[in-house]
PDB file of N, CA, C and O in Angstrom:
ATOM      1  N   UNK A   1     154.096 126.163  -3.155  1.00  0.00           N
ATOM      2  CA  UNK A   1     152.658 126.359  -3.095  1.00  0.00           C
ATOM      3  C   UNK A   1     151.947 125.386  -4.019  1.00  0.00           C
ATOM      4  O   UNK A   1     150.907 124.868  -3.612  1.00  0.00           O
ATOM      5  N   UNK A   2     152.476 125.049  -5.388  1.00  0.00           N
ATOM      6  CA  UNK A   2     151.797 124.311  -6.072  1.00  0.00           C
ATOM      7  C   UNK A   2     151.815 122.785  -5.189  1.00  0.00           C
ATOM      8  O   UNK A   2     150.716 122.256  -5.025  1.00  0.00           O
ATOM      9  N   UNK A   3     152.721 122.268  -4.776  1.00  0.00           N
ATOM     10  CA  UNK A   3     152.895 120.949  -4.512  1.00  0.00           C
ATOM     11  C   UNK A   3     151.805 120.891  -3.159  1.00  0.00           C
ATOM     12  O   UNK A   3     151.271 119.838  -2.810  1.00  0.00           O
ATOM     13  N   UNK A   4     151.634 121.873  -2.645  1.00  0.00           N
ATOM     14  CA  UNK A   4     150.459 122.131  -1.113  1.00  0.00           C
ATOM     15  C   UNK A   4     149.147 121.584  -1.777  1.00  0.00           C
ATOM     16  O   UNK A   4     148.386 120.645  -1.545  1.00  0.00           O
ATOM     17  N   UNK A   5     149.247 122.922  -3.011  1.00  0.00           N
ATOM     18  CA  UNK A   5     148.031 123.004  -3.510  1.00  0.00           C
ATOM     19  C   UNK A   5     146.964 121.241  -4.119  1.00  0.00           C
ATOM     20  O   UNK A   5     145.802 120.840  -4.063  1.00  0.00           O
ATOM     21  N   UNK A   6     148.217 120.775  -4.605  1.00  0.00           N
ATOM     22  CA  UNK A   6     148.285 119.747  -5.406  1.00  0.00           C
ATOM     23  C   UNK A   6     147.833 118.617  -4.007  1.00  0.00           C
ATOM     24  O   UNK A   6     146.721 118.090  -4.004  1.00  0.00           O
ATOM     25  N   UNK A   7     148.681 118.397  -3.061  1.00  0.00           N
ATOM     26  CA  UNK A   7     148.063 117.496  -1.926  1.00  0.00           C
ATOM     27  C   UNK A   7     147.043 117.780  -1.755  1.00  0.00           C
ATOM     28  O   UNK A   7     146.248 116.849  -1.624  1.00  0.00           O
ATOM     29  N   UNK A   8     146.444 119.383  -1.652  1.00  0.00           N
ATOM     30  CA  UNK A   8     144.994 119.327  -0.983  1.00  0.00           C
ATOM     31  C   UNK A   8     143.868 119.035  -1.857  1.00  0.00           C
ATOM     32  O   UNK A   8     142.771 118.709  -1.403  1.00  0.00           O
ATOM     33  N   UNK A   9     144.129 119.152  -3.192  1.00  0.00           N
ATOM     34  CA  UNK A   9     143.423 118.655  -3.884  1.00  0.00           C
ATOM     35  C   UNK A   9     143.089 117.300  -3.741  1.00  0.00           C
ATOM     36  O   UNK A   9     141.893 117.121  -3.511  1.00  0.00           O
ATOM     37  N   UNK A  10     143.834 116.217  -3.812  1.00  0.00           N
ATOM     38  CA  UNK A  10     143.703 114.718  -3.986  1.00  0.00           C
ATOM     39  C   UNK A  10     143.286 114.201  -2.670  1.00  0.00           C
ATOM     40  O   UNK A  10     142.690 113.137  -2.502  1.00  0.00           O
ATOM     41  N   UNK A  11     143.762 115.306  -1.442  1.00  0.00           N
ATOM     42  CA  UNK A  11     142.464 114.987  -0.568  1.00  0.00           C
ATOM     43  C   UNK A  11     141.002 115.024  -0.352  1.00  0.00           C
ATOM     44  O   UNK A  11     140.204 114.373   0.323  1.00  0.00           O
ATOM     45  N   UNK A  12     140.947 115.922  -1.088  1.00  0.00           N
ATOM     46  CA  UNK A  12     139.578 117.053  -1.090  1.00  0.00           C
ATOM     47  C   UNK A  12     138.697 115.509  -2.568  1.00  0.00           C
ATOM     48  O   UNK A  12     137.811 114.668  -2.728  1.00  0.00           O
ATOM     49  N   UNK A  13     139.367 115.892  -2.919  1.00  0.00           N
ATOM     50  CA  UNK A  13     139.435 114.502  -4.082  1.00  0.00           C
ATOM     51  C   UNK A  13     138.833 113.048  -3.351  1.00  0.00           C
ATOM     52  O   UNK A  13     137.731 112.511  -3.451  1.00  0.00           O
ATOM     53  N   UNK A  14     139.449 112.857  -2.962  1.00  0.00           N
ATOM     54  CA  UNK A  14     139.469 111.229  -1.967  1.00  0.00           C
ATOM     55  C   UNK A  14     137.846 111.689  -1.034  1.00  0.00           C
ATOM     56  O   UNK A  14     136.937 110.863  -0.959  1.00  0.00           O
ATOM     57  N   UNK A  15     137.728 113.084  -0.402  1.00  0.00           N
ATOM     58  CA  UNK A  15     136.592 113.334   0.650  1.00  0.00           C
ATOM     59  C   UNK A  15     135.572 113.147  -0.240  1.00  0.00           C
ATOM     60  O   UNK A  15     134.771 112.279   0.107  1.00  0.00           O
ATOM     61  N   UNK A  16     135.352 113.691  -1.281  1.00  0.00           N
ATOM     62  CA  UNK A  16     133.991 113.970  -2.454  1.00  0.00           C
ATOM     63  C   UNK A  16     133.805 112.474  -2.819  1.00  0.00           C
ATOM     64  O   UNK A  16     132.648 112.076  -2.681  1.00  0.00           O
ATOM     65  N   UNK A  17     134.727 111.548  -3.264  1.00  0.00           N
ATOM     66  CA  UNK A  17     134.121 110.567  -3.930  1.00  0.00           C
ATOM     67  C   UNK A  17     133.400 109.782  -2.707  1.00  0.00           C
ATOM     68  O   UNK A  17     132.582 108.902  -2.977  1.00  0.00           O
ATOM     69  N   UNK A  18     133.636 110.032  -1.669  1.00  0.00           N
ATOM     70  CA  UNK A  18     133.014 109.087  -0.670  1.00  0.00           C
ATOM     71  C   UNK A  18     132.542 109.853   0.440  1.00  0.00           C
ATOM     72  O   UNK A  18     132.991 109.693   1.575  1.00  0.00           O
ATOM     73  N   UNK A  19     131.411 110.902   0.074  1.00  0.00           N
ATOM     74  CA  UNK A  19     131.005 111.949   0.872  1.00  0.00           C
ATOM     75  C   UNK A  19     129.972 111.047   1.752  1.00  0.00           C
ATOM     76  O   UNK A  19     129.196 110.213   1.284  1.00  0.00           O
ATOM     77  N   UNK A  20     130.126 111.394   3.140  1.00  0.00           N
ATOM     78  CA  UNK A  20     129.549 110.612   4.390  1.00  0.00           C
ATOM     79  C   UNK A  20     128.115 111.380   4.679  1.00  0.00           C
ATOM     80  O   UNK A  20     127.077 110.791   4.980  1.00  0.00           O
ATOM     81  N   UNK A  21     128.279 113.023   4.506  1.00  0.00           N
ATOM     82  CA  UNK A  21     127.160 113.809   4.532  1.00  0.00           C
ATOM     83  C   UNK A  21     127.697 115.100   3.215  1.00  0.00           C
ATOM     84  O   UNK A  21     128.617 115.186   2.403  1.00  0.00           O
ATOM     85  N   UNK A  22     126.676 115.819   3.560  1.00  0.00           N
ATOM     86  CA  UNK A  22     126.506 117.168   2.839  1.00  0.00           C
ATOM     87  C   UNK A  22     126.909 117.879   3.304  1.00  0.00           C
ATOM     88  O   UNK A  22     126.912 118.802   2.489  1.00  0.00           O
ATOM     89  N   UNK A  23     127.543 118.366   4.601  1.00  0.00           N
ATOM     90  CA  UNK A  23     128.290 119.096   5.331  1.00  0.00           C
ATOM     91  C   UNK A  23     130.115 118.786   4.712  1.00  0.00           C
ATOM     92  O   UNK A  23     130.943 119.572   4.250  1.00  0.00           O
ATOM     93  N   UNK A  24     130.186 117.004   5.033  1.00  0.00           N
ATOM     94  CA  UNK A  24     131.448 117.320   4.249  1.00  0.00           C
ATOM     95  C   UNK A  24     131.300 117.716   3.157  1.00  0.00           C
ATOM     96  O   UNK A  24     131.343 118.943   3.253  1.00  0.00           O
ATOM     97  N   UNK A  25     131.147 117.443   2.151  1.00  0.00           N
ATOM     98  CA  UNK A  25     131.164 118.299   0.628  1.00  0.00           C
ATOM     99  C   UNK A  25     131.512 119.622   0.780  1.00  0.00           C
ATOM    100  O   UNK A  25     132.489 120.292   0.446  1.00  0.00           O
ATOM    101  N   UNK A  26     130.310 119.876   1.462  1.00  0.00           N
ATOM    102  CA  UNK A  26     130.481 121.761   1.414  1.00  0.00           C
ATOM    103  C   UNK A  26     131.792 122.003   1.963  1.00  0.00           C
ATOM    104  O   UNK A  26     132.472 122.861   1.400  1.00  0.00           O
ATOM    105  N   UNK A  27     132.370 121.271   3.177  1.00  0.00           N
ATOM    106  CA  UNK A  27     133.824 121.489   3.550  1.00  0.00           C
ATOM    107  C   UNK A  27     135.053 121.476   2.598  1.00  0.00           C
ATOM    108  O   UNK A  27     135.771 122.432   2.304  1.00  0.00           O
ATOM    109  N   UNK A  28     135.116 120.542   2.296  1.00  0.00           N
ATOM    110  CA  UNK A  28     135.535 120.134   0.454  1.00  0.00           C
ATOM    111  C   UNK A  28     135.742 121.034   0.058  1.00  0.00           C
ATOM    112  O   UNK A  28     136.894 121.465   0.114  1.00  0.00           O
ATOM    113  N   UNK A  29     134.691 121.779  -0.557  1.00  0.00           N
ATOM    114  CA  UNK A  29     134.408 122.597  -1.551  1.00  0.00           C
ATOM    115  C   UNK A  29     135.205 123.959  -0.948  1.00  0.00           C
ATOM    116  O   UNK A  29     135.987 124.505  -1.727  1.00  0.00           O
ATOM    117  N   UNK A  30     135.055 124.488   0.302  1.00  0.00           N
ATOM    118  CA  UNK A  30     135.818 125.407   1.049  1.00  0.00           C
ATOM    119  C   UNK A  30     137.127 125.291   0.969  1.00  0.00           C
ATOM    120  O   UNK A  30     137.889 126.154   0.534  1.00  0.00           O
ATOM    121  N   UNK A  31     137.465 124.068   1.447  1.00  0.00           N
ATOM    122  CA  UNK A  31     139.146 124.288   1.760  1.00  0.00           C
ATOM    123  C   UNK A  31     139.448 123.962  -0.105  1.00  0.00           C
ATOM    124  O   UNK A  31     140.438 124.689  -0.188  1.00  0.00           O
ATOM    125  N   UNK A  32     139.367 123.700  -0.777  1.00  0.00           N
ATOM    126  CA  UNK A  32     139.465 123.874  -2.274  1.00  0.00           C
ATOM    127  C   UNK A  32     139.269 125.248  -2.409  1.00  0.00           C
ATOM    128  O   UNK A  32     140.393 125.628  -2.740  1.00  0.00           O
ATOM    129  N   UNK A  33     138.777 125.927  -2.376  1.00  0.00           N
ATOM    130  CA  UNK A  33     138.318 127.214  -2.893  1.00  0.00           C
ATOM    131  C   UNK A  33     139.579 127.822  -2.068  1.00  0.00           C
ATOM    132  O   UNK A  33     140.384 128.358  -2.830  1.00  0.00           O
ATOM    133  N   UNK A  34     139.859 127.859  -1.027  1.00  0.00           N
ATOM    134  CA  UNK A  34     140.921 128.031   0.062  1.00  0.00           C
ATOM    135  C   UNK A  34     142.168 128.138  -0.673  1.00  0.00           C
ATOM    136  O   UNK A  34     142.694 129.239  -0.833  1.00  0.00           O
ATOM    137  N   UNK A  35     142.868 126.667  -1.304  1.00  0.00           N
ATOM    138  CA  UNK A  35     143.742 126.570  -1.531  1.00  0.00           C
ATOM    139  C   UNK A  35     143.961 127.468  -3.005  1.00  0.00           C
ATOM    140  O   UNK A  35     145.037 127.911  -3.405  1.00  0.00           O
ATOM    141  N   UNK A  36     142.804 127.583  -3.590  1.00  0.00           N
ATOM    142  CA  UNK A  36     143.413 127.998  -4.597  1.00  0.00           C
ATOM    143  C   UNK A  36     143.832 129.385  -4.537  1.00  0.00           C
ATOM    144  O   UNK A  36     144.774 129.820  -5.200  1.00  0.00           O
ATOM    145  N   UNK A  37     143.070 130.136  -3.673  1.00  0.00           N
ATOM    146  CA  UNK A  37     143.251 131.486  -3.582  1.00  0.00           C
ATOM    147  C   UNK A  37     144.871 131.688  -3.069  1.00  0.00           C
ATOM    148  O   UNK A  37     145.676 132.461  -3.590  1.00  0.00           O
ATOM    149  N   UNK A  38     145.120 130.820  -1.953  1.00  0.00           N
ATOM    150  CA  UNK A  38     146.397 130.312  -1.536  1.00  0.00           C
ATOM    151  C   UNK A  38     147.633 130.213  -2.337  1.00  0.00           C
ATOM    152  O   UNK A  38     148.791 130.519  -2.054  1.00  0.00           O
ATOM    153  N   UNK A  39     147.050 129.654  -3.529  1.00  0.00           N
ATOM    154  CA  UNK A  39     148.149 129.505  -4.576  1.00  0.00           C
ATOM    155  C   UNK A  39     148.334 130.630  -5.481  1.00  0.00           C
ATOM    156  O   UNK A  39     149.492 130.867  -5.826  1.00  0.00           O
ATOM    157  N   UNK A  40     147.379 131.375  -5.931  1.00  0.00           N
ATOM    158  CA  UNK A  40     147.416 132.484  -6.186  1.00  0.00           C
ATOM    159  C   UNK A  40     148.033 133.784  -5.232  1.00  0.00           C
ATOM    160  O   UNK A  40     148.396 134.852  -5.725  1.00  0.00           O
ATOM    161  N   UNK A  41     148.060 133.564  -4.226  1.00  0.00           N
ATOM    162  CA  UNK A  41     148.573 134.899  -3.305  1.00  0.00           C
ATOM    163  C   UNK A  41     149.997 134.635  -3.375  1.00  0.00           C
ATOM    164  O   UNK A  41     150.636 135.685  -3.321  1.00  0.00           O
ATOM    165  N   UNK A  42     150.802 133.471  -3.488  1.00  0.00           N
ATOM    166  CA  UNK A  42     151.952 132.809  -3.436  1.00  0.00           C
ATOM    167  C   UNK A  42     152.471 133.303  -4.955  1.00  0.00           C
ATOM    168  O   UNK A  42     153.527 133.935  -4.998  1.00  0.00           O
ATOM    169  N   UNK A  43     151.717 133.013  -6.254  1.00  0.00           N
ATOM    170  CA  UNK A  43     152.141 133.648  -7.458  1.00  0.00           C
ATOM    171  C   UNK A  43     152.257 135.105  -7.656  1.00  0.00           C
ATOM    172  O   UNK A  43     152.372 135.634  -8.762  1.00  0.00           O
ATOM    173  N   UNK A  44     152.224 135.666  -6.637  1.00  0.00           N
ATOM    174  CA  UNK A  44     151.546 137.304  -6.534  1.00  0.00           C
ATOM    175  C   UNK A  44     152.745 137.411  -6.178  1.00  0.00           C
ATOM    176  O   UNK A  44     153.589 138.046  -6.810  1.00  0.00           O
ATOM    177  N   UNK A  45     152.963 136.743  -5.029  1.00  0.00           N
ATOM    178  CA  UNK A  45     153.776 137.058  -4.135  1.00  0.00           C
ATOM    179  C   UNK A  45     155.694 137.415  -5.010  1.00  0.00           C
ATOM    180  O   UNK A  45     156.493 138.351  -4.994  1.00  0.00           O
ATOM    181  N   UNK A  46     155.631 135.927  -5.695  1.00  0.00           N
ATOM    182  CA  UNK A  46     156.485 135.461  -6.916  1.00  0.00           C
ATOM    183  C   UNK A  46     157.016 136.453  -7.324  1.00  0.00           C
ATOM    184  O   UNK A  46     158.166 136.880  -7.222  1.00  0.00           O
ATOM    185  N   UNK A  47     155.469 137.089  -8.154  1.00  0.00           N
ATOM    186  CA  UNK A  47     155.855 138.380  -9.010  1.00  0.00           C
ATOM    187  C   UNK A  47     156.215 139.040  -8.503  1.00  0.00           C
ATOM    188  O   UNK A  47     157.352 139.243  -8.930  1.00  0.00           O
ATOM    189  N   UNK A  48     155.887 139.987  -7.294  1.00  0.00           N
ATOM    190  CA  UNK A  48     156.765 140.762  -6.614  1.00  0.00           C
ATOM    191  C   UNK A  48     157.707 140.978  -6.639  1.00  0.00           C
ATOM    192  O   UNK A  48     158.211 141.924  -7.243  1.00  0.00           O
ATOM    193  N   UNK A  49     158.526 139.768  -5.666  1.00  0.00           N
ATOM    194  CA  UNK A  49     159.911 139.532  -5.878  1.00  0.00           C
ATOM    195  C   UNK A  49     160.552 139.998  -6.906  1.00  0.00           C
ATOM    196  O   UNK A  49     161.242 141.013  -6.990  1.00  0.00           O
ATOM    197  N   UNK A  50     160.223 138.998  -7.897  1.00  0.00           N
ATOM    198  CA  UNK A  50     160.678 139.048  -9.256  1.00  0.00           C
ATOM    199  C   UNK A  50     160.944 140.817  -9.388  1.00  0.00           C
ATOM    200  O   UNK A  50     162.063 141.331  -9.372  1.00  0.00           O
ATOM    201  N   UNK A  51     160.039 141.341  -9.479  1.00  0.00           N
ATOM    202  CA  UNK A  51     159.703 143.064 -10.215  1.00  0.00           C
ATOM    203  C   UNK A  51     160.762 143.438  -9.157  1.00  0.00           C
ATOM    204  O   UNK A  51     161.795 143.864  -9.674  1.00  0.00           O
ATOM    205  N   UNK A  52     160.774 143.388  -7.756  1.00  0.00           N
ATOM    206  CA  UNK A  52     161.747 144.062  -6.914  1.00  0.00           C
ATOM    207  C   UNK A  52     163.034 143.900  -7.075  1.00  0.00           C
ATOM    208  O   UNK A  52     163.839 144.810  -6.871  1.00  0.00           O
ATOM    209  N   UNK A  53     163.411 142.528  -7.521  1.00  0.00           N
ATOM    210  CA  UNK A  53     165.135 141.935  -8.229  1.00  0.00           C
ATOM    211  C   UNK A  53     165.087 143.082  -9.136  1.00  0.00           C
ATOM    212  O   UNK A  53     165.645 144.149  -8.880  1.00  0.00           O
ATOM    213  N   UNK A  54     164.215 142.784 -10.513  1.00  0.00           N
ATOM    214  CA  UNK A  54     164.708 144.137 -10.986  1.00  0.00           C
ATOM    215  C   UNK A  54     164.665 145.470 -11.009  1.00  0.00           C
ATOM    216  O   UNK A  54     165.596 146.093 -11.520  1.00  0.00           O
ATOM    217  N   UNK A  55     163.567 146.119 -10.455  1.00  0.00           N
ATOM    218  CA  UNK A  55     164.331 147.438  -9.930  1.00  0.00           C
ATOM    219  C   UNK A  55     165.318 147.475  -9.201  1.00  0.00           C
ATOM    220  O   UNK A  55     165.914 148.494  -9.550  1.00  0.00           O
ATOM    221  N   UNK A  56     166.006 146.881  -8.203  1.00  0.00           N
ATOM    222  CA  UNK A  56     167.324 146.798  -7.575  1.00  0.00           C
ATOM    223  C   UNK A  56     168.371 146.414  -8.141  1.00  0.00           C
ATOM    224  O   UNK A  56     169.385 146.817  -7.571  1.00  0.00           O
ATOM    225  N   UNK A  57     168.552 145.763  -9.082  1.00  0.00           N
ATOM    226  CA  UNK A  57     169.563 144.877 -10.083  1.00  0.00           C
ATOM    227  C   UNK A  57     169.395 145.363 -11.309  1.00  0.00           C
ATOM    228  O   UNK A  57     170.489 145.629 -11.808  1.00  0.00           O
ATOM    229  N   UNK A  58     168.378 145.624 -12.104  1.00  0.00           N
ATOM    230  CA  UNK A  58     168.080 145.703 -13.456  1.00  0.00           C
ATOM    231  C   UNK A  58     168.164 144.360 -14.220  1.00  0.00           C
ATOM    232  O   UNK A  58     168.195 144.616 -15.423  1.00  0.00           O
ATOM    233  N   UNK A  59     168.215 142.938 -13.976  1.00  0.00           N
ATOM    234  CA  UNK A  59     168.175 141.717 -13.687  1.00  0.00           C
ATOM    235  C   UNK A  59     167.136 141.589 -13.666  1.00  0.00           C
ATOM    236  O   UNK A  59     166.515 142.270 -12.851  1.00  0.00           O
ATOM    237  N   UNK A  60     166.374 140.629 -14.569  1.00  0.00           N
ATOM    238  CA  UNK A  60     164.752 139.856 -14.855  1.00  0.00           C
ATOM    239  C   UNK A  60     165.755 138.649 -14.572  1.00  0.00           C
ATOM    240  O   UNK A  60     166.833 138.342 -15.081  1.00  0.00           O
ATOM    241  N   UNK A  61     164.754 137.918 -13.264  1.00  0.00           N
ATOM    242  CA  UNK A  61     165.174 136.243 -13.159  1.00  0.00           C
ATOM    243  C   UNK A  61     163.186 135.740 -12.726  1.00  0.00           C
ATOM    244  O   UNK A  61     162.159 136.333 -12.394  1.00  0.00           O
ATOM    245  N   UNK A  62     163.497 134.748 -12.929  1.00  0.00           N
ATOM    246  CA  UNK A  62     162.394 133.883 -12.754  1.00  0.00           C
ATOM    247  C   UNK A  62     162.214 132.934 -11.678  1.00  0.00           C
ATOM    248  O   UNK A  62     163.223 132.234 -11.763  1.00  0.00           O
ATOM    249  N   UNK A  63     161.738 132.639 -11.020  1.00  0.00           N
ATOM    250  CA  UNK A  63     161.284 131.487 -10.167  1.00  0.00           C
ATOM    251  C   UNK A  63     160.247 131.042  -9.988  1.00  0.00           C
ATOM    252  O   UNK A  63     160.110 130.079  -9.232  1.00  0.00           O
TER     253      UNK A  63
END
């Protein structure tokens, strides 16, 4: 998720410095706002896991 996150940035990046209209921007600004929530549901997700290894194992691992 980070490495997604990280491409869509430097696109979103590349669109803003050379915004054609005001419509793109605001698009920009969406799929940014997008991804991050994105990356966050993915760290959620993480934790989960994680907490479910250990109630089933009694085993804390990380990823």
């Amino acid at each position: 998720a980070d490495n997604m996150y990280e491409g869509i940035y430097n696109e979103l990046t590349q669109m803003l410095t050379d915004p054609g209209d005001l419509q793109r921007v605001r698009q920009a600004i969406r799929f940014h706002m997008i991804a991050r929530f994105l990356e966050r549901i993915a760290d959620h997700a993480t934790n989960i896991g994680e907490e479910t290894i250990l109630l089933y194992t009694g085993k804390r691992v990380k990823y």
